[in-house]
C-alpha positions in Angstrom: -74.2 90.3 18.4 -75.8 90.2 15.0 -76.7 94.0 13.9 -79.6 94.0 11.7 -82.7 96.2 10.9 -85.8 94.8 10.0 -89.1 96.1 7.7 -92.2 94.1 6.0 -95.1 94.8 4.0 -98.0 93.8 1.9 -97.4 94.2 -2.1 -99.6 97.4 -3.0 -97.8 98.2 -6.3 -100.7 99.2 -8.9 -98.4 98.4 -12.0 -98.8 94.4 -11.7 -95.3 93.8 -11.9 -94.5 91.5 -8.4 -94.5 88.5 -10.3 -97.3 86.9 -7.9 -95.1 87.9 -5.1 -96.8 89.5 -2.1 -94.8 90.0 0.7 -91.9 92.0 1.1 -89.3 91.3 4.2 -86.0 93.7 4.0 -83.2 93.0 6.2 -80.6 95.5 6.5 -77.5 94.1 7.9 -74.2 96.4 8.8 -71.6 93.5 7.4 -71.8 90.3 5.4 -70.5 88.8 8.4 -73.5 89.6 10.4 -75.7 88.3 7.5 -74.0 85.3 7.6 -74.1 84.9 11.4 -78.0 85.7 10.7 -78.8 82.8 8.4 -78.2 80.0 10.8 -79.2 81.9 14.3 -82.5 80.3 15.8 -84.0 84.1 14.6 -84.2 83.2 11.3 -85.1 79.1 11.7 -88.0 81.2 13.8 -89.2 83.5 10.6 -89.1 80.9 8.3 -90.9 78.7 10.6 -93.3 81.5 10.9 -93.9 81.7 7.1 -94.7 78.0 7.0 -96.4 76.4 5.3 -93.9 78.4 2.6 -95.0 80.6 -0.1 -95.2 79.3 -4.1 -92.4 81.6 -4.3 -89.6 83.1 -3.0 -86.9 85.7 -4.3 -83.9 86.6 -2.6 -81.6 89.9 -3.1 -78.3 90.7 -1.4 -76.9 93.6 -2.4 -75.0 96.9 -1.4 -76.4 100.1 -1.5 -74.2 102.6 -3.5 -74.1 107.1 -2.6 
């Protein structure tokens, strides 16, 4: 089982700085093994087809969070 939270929104920044990006899509995974399950499970081939036809642009971040 793939452990992973989930969040989106709509860019409301007022300082201009998203780089024509509008979306934002966080998913909070509790391993890299579970992201890695996560990017070839039928739930994400489902977002992506959700998001079609694709954005101009798309940035991806994977990163730890440091305490």
């Amino acid at each position: 089982m793939i452990r992973c939270t989930y969040e989106w929104g709509v860019n409301n920044s007022p300082e201009n700085l998203n780089n024509g990006l509008t979306h934002c899509f966080t998913l909070t995974f509790n391993s890299e093994a579970d992201r890695d399950a996560y990017l070839i499970h039928p739930d994400h081939k489902a977002l992506v087809a959700l998001l079609n036809p694709a954005p101009d642009k798309v940035t991806v971040v994977d990163y730890w969070t440091t305490k």
